[in-house]
N, C-alpha and C positions, 0 to 999 in steps of 0.2 A: 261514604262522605266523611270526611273530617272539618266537623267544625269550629269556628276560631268565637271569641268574644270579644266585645270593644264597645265597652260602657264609657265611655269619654266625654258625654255631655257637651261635645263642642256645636258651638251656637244651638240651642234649643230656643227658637224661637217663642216668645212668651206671647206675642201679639201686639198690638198697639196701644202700648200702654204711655201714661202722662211722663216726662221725662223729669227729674229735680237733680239737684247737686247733692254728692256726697264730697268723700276725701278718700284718696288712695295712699302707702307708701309702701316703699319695700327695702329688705337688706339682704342683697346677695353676698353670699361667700364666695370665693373661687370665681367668682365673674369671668366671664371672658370678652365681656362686653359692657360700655360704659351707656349704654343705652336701654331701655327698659319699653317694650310696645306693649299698650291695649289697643286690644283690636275686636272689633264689631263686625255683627254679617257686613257690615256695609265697607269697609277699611278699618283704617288706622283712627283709633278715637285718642289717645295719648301718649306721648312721648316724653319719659320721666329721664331724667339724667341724672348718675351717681356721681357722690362725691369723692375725694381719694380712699375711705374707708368701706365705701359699696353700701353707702346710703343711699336713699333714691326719696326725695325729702317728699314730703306732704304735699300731693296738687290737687286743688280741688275744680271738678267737671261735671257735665249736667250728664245725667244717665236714664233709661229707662230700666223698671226692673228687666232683668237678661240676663245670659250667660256670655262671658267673654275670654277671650284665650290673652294668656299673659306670655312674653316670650324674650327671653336675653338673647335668642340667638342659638342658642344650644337645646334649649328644651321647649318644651307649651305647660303650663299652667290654669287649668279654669276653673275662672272666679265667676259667682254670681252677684252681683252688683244692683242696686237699688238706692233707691234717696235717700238720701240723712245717714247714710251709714257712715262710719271712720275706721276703714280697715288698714291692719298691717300687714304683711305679707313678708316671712321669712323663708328663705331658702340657702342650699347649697348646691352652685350650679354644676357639681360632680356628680348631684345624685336628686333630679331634682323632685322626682316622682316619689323616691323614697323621704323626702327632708322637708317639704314642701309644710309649712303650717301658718295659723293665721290668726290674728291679735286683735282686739276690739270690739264694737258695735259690725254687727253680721260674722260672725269669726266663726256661729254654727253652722250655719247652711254651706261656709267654706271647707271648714274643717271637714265636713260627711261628705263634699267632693273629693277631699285628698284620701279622705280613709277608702273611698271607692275607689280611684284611681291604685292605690298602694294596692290593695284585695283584688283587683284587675288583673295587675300585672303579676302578682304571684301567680294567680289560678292560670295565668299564660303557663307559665313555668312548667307548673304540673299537670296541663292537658297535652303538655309536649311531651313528659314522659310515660303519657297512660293509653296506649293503645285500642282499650275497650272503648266503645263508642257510645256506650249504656251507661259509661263508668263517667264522661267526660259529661256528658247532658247531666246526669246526675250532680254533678260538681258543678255545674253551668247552674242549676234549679237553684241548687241551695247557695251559691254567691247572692243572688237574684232575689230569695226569699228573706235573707239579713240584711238583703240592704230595705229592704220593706218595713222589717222589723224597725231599723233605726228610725225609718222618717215616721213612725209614730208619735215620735214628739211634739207634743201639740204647743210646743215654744218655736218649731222651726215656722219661717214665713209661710203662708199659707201659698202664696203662688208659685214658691219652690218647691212646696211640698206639691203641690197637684200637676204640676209639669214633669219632676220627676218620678212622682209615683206612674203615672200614666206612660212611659217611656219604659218603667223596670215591668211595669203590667204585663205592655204589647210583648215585651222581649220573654217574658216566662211563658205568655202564649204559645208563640214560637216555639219554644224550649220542648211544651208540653206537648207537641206536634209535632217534634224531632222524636221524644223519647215514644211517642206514639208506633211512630211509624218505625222505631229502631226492634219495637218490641214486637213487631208484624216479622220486621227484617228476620230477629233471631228463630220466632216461629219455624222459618220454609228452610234451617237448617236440619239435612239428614231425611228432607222427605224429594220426595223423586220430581228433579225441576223439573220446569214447565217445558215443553216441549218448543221446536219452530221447524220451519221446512223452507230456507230461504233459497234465493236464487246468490250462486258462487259466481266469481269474477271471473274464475277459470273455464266456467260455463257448466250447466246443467243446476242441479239443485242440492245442499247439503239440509238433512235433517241431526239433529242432536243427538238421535239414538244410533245414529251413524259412526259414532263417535264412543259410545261406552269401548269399554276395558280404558281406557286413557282416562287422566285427569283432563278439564277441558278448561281450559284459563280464557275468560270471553271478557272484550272490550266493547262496549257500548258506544259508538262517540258519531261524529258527523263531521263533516267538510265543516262547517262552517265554524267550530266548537275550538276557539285558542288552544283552553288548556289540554284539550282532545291531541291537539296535531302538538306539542311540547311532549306529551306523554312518549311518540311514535319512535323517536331514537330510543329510549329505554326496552319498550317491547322488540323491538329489532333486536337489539343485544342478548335479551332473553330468549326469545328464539334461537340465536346463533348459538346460545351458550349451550342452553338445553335439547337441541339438536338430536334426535336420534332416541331420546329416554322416553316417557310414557307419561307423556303429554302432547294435547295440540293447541296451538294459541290460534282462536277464532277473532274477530273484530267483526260487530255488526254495526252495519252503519243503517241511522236513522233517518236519512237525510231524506227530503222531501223528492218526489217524483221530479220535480222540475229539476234537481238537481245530481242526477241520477248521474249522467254524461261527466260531471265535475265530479263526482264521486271514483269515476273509473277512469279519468283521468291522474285525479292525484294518486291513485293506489300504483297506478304505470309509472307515474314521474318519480314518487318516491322510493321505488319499489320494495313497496310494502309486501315482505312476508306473511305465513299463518296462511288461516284459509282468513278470507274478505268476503263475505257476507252483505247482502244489501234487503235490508227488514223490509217487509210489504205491505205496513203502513205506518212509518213515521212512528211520532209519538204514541200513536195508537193502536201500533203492531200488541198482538196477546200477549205477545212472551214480554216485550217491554211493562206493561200494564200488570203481571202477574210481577213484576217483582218492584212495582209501583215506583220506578223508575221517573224522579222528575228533575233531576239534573244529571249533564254529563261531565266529563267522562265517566260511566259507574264500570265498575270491573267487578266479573264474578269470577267462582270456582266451582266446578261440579268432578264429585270423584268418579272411579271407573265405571262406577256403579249404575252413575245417572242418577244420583243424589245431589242437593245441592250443601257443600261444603261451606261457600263463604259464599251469602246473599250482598254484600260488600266489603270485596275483597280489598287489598293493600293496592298502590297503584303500581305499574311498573318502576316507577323511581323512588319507591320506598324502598332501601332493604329491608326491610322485615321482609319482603314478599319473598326475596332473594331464599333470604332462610328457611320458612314457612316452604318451598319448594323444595329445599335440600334434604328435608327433614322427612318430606315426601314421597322423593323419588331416590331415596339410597339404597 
């Protein structure tokens, strides 16, 4: 599994709280629009208009404390908004995640938005270039832990601090339940997978051990699974490619008894190479359960041996997999 992050605070619901007036303004650079929206879970709460220099003058509107997205058109911006404040809002709409800063009464609780949102989109940057998935949760924790750090400020509002502290909480939760279960993952590599004995499309039954001297490249997925049947042109191709060398590409499908017929349907219609597999119990088949399989599509690797190589392998439309196979069977 490779996971993404998206700390973005858009609309956080604070509850029903009393509504009063503050003041808003902003100054875009590079505009590309002479219009400026706030926008509320509910719609559009105001509509500020620049002048020829990309002022957007002072409007003053009733608000409840919230979260709101600010937008020219090009970008989102979110501001938290409360009574009595008088905020300014500077930007360059070329860059606006990076430029994005904020002037007056409330300009803290703004400002630890923009600095998240900036610290966000970097850590994107470099979870795209980091393939370890121990390495990436890891970097996930500790964005997660600094921003905790910051709101200890006991000058920031208190209903911004307990809305977002509880949001960056739930999400290290998470986090510590990924690196959890990632540390399980790395555990069952080099020790002898778990066995299965399923029923083949082609008829009769394949077991796993049926298969050592090969590497055995196995897809997990189900009829009813999007990113499952997006995945199925890429493994086709590896198949073609890999043809003949010393490997067999397996697919087991989880899909529910009821769904058995639609299963050996679409393997006919697409015609799905490898061997096709149909697991015999769903999510609750051993071998799923042994490698605590609870999204799909998961792709594994087991070497000739009957070891398990990669507990979560690359998907077919990663190259890295492409390589990590070459590297294998040369």
């Amino acid at each position: 599994m490779r996971n993404t992050i998206a700390i973005l605070f858009l609309f956080l619901s604070t509850g029903l709280l009393a509504q009063g007036e503050m003041k808003f303004s902003a100054k875009v650079e590079n505009r590309k629009n002479d219009s400026l929206i706030l926008r509320s879970q509910a719609g559009v709460l105001k509509v500020l208009k620049a002048d020829a220099k990309g002022n957007f003058k002072s409007a003053s509107f009733a608000v409840k404390p919230d979260f709101y997205q600010v937008t020219d058109g090009t970008g989102v911006a979110v501001v938290y908004l409360k009574e009595g404040i008088d905020l300014k809002m500077n930007m360059d709409a070329k860059d606006l995640t990076g430029t994005v800063a904020f002037s007056g009464t409330g300009e803290k609780e703004n400002n630890l938005l923009a600095l998240f949102n900036r610290n966000n989109k970097a850590l994107g940057e470099k979870l795209g270039a980091e393939p370890d998935q121990m390495k990436r949760n890891k970097m996930i924790d500790d964005l997660l832990a600094g921003m905790l750090k910051k709101l200890e400020d006991p000058a920031i509002d208190k209903n911004f601090h307990s809305i977002v502290t509880q949001q960056v909480t739930q999400q290290r939760q998470q986090i510590a339940q990924q690196i959890a279960k990632g540390e399980k993952t790395e555990k069952m590599k080099g020790q002898p997978a778990p066995p299965f004995d399923y029923e083949n499309f082609k008829g009769g039954k394949t077991k796993l051990s049926d298969l050592k001297g090969k590497y055995v490249y196995i897809d997990v997925w189900a009829t009813w699974c999007g990113p499952c049947r997006q995945e199925i042109p890429h493994l086709q191709k590896l198949e073609e490619d890999y043809h003949g060398k010393k490997i067999e590409f397996v697919s087991i499908s989880i899909d529910e008894m009821k769904n058995y017929d639609k299963w050996k349907k679409m393997v006919e219609e697409k015609q799905m190479g490898g061997i096709q597999l149909f697991a015999d119990n769903n999510w609750g088949s051993a071998f799923v359960k042994a490698f605590d399989i609870s999204s799909i599509p998961r792709f594994l690797l087991i070497d000739p041996k009957g070891n398990v190589l990669e507990a979560d392998a690359a998907r077919p439309s990663n190259p890295a997999l492409r390589s990590q196979l070459d590297t294998l069977l040369k």
